[in-house]
DRENTIDO-773902 format. One record per residue (C-alpha): z, y, x. Coordinates in pm, whole numbers, plus 32768, in hexadecimal, padded with zeros to 4 digits. Example, Ala and Ser with C-alpha at 12.3 -4.5 7.8 and 13.67 -1.06 7.14 Angstrom:
{pt {830C, 7E3E, 84CE}}
{pt {82CA, 7F96, 8557}}
//
This chain:
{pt {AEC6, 5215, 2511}}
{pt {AFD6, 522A, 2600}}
{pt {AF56, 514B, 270E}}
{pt {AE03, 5153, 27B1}}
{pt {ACE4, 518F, 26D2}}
{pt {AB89, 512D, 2696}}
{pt {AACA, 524F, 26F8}}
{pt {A996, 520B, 27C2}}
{pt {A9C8, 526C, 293D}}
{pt {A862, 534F, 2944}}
{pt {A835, 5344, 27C1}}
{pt {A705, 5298, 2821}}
{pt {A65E, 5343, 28FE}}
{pt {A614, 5381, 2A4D}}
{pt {A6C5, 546B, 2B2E}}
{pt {A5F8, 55AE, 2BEF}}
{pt {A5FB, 55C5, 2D4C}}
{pt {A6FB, 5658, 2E1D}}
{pt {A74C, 57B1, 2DAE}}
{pt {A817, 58E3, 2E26}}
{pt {A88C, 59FD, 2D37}}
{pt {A8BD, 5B19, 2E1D}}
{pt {A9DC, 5C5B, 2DF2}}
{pt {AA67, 5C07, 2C9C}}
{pt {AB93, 5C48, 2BEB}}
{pt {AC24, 5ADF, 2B9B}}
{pt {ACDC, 5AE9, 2A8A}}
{pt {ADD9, 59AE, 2A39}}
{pt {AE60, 5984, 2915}}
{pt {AF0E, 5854, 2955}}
{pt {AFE6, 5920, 2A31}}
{pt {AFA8, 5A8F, 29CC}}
{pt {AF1D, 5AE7, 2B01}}
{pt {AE16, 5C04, 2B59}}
{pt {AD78, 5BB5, 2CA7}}
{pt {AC77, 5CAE, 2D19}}
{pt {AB6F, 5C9B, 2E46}}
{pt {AB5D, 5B4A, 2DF1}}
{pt {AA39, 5A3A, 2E4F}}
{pt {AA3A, 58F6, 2D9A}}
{pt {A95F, 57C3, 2E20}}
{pt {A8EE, 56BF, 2D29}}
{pt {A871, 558E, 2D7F}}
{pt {A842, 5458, 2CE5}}
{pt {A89E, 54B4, 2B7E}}
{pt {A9F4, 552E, 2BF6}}
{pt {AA8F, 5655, 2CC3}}
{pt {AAC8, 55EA, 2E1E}}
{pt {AB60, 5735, 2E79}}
{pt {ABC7, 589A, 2E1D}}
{pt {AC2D, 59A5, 2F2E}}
{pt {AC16, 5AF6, 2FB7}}
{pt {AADB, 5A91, 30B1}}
{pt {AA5D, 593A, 3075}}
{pt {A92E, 58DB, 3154}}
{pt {A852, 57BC, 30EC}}
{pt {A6CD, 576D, 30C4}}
{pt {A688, 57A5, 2F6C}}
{pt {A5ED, 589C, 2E73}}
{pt {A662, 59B5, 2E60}}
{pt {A6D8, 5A6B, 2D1F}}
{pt {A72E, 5BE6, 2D2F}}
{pt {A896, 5C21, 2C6E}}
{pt {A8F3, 5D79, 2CC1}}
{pt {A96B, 5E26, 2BBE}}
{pt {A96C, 5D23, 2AE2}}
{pt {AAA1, 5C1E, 2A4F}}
{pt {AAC3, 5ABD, 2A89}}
{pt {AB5D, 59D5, 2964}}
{pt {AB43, 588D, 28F3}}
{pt {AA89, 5818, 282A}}
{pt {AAC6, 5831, 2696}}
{pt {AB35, 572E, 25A6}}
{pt {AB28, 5736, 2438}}
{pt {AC00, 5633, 23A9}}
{pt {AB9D, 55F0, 2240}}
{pt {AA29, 55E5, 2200}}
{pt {A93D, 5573, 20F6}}
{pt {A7DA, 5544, 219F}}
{pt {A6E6, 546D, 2143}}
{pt {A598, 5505, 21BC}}
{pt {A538, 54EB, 2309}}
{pt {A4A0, 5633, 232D}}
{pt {A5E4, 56C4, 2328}}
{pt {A660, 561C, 243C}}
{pt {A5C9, 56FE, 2545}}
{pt {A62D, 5828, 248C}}
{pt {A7CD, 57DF, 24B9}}
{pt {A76A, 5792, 262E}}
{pt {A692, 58E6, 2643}}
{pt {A7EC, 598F, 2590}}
{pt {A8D4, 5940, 26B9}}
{pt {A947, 57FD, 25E0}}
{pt {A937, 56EF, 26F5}}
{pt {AA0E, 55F7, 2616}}
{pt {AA0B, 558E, 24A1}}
{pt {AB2F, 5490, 23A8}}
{pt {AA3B, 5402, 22AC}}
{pt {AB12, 540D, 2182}}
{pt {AA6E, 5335, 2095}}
{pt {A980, 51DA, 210E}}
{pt {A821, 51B6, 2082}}
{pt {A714, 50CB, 20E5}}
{pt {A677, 51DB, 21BA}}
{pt {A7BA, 51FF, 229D}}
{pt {A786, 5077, 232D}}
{pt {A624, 50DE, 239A}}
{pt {A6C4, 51EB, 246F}}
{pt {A7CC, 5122, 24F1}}
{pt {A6C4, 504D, 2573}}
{pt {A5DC, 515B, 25E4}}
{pt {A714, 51FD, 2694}}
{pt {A74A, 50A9, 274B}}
{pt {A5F9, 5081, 27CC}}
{pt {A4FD, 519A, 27F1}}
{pt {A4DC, 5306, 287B}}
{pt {A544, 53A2, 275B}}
{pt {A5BC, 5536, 27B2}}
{pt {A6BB, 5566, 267B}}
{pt {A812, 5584, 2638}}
{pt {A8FE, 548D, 2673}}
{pt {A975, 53EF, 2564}}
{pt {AAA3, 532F, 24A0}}
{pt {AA3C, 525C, 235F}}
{pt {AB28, 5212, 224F}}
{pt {AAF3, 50FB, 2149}}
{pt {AA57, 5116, 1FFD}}
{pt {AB51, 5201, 1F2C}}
{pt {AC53, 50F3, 1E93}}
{pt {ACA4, 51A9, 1D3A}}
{pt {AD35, 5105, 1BD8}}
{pt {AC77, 5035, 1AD0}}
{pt {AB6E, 518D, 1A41}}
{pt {AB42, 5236, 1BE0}}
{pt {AACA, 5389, 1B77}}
{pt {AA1A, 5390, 1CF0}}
{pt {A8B4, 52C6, 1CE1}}
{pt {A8BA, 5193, 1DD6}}
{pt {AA3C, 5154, 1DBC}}
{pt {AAF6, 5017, 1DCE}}
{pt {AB9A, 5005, 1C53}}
{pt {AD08, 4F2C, 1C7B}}
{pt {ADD1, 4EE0, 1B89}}
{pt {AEEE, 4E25, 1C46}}
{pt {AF92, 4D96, 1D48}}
{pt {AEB8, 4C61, 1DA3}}
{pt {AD6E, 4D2F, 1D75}}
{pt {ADE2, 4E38, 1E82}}
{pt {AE33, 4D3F, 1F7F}}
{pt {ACD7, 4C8B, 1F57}}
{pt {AC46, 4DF0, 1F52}}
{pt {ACE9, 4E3E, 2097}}
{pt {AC6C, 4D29, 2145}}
{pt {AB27, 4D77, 20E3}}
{pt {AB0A, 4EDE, 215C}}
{pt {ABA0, 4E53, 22AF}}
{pt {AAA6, 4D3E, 22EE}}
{pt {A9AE, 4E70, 225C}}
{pt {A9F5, 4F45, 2381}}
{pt {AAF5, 5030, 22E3}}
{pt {ABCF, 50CD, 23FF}}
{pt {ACBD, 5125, 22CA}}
{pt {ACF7, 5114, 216B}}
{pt {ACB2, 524A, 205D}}
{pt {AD94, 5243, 1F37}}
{pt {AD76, 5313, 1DF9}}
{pt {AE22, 53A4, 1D11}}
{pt {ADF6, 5291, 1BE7}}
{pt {AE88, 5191, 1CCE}}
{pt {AF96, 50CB, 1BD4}}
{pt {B0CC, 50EB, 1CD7}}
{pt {B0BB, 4F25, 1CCA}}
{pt {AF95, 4F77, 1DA6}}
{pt {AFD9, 5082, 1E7C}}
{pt {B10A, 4FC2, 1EB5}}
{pt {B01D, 4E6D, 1F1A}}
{pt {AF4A, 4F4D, 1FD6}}
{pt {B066, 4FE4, 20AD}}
{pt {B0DE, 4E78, 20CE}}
{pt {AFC4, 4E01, 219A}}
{pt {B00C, 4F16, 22B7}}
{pt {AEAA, 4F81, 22D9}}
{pt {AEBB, 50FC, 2312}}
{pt {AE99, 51C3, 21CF}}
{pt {AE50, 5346, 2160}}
{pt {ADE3, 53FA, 203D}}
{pt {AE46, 5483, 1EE7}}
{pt {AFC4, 542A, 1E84}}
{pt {AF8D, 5369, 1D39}}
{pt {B000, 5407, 1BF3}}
{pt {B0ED, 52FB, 1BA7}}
{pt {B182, 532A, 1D27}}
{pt {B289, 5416, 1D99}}
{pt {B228, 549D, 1EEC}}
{pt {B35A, 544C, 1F61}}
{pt {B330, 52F2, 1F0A}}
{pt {B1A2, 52EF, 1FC5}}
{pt {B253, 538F, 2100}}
{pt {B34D, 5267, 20F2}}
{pt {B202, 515E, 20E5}}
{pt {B17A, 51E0, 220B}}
{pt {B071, 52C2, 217D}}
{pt {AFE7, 5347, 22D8}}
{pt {AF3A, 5484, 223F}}
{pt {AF8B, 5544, 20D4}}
{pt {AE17, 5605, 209C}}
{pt {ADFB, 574E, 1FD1}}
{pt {AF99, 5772, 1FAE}}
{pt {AF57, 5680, 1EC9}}
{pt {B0CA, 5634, 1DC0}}
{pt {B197, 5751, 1EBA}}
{pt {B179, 5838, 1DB3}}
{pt {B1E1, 5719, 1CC2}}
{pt {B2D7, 56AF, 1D9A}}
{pt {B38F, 57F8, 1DB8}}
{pt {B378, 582D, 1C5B}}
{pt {B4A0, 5897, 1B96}}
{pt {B3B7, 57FD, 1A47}}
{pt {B362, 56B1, 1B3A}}
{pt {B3B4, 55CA, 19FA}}
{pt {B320, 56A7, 18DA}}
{pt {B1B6, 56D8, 19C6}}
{pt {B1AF, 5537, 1A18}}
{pt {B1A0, 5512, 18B3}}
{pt {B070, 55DB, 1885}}
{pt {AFCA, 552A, 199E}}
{pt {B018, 53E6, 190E}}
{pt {AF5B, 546C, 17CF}}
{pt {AE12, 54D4, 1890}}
{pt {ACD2, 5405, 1819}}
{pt {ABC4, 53D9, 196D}}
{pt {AABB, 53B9, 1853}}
{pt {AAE7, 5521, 181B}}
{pt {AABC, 55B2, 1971}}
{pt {AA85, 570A, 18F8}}
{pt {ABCE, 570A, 1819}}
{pt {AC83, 5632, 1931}}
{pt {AC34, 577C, 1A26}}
{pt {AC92, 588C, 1934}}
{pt {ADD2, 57AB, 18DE}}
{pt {AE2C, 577D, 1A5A}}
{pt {ADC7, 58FA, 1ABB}}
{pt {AEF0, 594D, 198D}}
{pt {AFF7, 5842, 1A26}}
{pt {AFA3, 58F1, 1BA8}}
{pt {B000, 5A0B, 1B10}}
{pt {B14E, 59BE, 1A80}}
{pt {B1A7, 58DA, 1BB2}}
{pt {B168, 5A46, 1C5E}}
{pt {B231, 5B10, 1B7E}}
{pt {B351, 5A37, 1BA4}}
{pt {B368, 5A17, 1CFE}}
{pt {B4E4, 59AE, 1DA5}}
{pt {B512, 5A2C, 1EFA}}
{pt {B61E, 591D, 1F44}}
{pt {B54E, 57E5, 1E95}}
{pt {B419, 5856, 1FB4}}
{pt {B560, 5853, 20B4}}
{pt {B59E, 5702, 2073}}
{pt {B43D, 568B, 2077}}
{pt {B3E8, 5713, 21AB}}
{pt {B514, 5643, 2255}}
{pt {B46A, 5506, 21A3}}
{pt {B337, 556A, 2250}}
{pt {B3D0, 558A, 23A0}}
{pt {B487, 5456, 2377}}
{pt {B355, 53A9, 232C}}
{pt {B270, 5463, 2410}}
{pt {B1A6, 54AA, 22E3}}
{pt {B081, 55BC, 232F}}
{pt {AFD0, 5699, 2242}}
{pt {AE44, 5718, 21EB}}
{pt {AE45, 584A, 2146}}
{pt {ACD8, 589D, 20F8}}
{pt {AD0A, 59E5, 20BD}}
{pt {ABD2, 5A40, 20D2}}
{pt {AB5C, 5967, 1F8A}}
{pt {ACD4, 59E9, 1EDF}}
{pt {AC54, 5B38, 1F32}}
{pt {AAD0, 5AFE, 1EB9}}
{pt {AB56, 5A8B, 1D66}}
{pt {AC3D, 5BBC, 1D41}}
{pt {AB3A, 5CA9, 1DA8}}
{pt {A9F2, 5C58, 1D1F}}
{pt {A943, 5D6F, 1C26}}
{pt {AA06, 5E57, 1D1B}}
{pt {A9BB, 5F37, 1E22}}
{pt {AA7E, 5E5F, 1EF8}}
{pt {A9E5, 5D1C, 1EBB}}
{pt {A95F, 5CA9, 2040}}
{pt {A85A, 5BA3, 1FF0}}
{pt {A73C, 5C7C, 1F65}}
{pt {A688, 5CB3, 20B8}}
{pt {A69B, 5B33, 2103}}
{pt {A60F, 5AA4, 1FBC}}
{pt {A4DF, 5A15, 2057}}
{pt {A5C9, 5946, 214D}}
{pt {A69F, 58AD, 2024}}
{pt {A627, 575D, 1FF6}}
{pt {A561, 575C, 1EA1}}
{pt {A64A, 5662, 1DFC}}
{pt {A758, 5763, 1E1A}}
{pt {A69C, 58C0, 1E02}}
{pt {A664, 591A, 1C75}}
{pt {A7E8, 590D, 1C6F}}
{pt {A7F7, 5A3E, 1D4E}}
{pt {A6B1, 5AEF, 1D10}}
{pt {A71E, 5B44, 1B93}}
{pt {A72E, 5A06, 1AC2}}
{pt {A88E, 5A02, 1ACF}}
{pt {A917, 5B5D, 1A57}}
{pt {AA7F, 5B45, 19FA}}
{pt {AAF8, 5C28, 1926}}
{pt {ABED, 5D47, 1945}}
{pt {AD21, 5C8E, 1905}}
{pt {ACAD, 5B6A, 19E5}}
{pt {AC71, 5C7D, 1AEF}}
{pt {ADB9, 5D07, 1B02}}
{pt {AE82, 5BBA, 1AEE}}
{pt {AD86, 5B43, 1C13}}
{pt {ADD5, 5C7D, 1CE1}}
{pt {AF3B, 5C15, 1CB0}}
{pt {AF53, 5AF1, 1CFC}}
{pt {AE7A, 5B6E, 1E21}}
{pt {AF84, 5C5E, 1E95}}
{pt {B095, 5B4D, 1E77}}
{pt {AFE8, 5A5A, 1F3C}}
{pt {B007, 5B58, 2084}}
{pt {B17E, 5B5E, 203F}}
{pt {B19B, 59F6, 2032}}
{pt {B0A5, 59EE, 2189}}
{pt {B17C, 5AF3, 223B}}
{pt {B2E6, 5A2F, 21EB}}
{pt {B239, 58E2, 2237}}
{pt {B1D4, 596B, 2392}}
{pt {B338, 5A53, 23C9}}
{pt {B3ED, 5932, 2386}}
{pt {B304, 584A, 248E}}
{pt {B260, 5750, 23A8}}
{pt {B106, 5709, 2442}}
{pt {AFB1, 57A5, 23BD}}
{pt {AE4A, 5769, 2403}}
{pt {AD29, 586F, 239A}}
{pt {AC32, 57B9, 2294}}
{pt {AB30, 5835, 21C7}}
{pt {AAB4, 5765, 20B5}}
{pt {A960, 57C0, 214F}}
{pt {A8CF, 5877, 207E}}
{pt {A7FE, 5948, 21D5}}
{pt {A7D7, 586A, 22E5}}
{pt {A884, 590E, 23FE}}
{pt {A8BA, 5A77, 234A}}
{pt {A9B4, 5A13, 225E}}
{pt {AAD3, 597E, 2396}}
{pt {AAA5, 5AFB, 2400}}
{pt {AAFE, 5B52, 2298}}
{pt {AC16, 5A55, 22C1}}
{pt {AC9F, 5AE1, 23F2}}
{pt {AC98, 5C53, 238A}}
{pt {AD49, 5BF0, 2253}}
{pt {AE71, 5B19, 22FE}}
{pt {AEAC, 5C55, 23D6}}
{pt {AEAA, 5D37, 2291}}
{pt {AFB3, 5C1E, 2203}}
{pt {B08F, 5C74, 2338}}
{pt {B01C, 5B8B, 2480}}
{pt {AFEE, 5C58, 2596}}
{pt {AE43, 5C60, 263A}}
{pt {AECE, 5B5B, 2752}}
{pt {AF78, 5A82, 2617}}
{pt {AE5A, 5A70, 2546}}
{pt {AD92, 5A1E, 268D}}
{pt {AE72, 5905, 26D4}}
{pt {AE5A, 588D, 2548}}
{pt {ACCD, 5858, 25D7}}
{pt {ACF0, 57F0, 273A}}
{pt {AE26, 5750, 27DE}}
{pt {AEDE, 56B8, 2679}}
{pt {ADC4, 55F6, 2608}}
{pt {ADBA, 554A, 2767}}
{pt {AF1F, 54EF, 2713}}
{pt {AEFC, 54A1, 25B1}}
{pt {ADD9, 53A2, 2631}}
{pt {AE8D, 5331, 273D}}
{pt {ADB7, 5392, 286D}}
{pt {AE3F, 54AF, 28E8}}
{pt {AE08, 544D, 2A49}}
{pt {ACBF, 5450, 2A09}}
{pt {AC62, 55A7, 2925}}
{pt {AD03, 56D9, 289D}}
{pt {AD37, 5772, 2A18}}
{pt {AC57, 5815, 2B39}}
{pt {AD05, 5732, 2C5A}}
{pt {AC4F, 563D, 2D36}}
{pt {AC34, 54F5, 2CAA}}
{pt {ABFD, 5597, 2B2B}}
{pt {AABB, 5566, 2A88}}
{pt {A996, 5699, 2AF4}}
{pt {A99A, 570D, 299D}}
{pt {A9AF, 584F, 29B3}}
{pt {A96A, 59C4, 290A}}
{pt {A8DD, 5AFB, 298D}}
{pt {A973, 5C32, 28F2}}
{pt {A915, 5D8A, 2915}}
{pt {AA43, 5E17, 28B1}}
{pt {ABBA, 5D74, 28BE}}
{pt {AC30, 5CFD, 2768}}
{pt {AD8A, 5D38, 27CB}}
{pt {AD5A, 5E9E, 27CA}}
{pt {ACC8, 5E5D, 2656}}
{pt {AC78, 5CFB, 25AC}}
{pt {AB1C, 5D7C, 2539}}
{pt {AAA9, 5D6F, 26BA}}
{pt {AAAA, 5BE0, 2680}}
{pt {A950, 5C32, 25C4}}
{pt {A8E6, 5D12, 2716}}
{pt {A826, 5BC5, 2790}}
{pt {A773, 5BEA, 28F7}}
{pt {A728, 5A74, 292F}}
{pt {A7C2, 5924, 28D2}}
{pt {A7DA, 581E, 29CF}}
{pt {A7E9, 56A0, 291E}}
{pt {A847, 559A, 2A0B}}
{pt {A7DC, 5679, 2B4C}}
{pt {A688, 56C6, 2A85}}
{pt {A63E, 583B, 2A61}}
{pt {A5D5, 5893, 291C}}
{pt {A55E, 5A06, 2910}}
{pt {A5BA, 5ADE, 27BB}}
{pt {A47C, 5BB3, 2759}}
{pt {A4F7, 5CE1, 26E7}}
//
């Protein structure tokens, strides 16, 4: 992922005609700059230029008063329905990191290559590699070294644009799979340090996933439970890695996350917080749980889990709402000390839930134009086209919002959605 990557140049569609946002505030977060009276001309799928007066025969698209920023990325998403593809796009989400393959995702990469198809764009990952009982349906089961290398040439010549690794992974494997050099993310296997998964080149750690572990004064006492959890059980395997969270949380070394975080520089190792999903599990049967008023737009697989048929109990609650709490500290040292983060959701709400995310990196500690950044600019980096996205400058892709309020001023003004503008297309938000 650090070189140029496969995204499709119009994400498979094509591009509207020339058009001119008039009198808007540009706002860059590339840059952190705040230019107002601003026109921006779009024309064939990109922005050919942004200025104080730019004169040109094309639409026009009134902007006064309102914010210009680019368009939104969520990078870790589970989607598998096609209806809720227009729904991320109608959200502000121009951009989505598939973070788990399924027959369903090569059908889009083809669409995406060769019809008029108005939706986000889009990374795929391979089928989720996991150990010899995946806990995930559709995974990859590997049980050594010779079976991950075959396995990774398969999800290449499938289409994968990178590898997913779990947490089951035996470390022979992971190991095999970091061998090949195909780009890898994910979960941090339980038999893994993440220390040792920075060192293999893990591009992306998702969820925090073994910091807590790894900055664990009990590190040794809470990989022995793990190495005692039963996949058969899933139920008992949850309740039993809930408890180890929590004493990975309660025995957290200030200079042991010190450390790490110069392993993750040194290996330019980025993380995925999904706070949003951390925070759902430590809220729900509370007042504070988010999700209720989007229920209809969780995808049905994953919806009886957070309409009521999973009710922890009180115990489970408050170790969740720990572990909750901790994972903002660990988010607000891993940015302080300059270790790279992109905003994720898990899904959960099309579109709604990367607001969630963003609110909730601020509330860790990011500042609005941070979190913004974690959306915009750093996964054009992370993807290696930052020439090409993340930024309001000619040349950049016309993927745009329309805000009627700046977020920099507050975060929640990212949900104050005017228009969205995919690929110089204006899409208009029905309030």
């Amino acid at each position: 992922m650090t070189g140029s990557h496969a995204i499709p140049e119009l994400a498979g569609f094509r591009a509207g005609a020339p058009l001119r946002v008039t009198d808007v505030t540009v706002l860059d977060p590339a840059d952190g700059s705040v230019h107002t009276h601003q026109d921006i001309l779009l024309r064939d799928g990109r922005i050919a230029a942004v200025g104080a007066s730019v004169e040109a025969e094309a639409e026009v698209l009134a902007g006064e008063g309102l914010v210009a920023l680019p368009g939104l990325w969520d990078m870790h998403v589970h989607t598998f329905d096609e209806s809720t593809l227009p729904k991320f796009l109608a959200r502000g989400v121009t951009g989505i990191r598939h973070m788990g393959g399924a027959p369903v995702h090569l059908a889009w990469q083809a669409r995406l290559r060769g019809g008029d198809w108005l939706v986000p764009r889009m990374v795929f990952a391979s089928r989720i590699l996991d150990g010899p009982r995946p806990s995930r349906p559709g995974s990859i089961a590997l049980t050594s070294a010779d079976e991950a290398t075959a396995a990774v040439a398969q999800c290449v010549a499938d289409g994968a644009e990178f590898l997913k690794v779990y947490a089951q992974l035996p470390p022979e494997a992971y190991a095999a799979i970091a061998a090949t050099g195909v780009p890898f993310a994910g979960h941090v296997p339980w038999a893994v340090s993440i220390a040792t998964a920075a060192a293999s080149g893990q591009r992306s750690i998702e969820h925090l996933d073994g910091l807590a572990l790894g900055t664990s004064t009990a590190e040794t006492e809470i990989r022995a439970g793990l190495s005692t959890l039963d996949v058969r059980d899933p139920a008992g395997m949850f309740a039993r890695l809930s408890e180890l969270n929590h004493v990975a949380a309660m025995t957290h070394d200030p200079a042991r996350l010190a450390s790490l975080c110069r392993v993750f520089l040194r290996h330019d190792t980025w993380h995925v917080p999904t706070l949003a999903v951390l925070h759902a599990k430590a809220t729900i049967g509370t007042p504070e749980f988010q999700l209720t008023p989007y229920l209809p737009d969780i995808e049905p697989a994953l919806r009886p889990a957070w309409a009521g048929s999973w009710s922890p109990d009180a115990a489970a609650k408050e170790r969740e709402q720990a572990v909750f709490r901790h994972s903002l500290h660990l988010v607000r040292e891993l940015h302080q000390a300059g270790v790279p983060l992109l905003a994720g959701t898990d899904t959960f709400v099309p579109g709604h839930s990367l607001h969630d995310e963003l609110g909730l990196l601020v509330r860790a500690g990011l500042s609005p134009l941070d979190a913004l950044r974690a959306a915009t600019s750093a996964p054009a980096r992370f993807l290696g086209v930052a020439e090409r996205f993340g930024a309001i400058a000619p040349g950049m892709a016309a993927d745009l919002l329309l805000l009627d309020a700046n977020p920099l001023d507050d975060i929640a003004n990212t949900r104050a959605i005017r228009a969205v503008i995919m690929g110089g297309r204006h899409i208009e938000i029905q309030s």
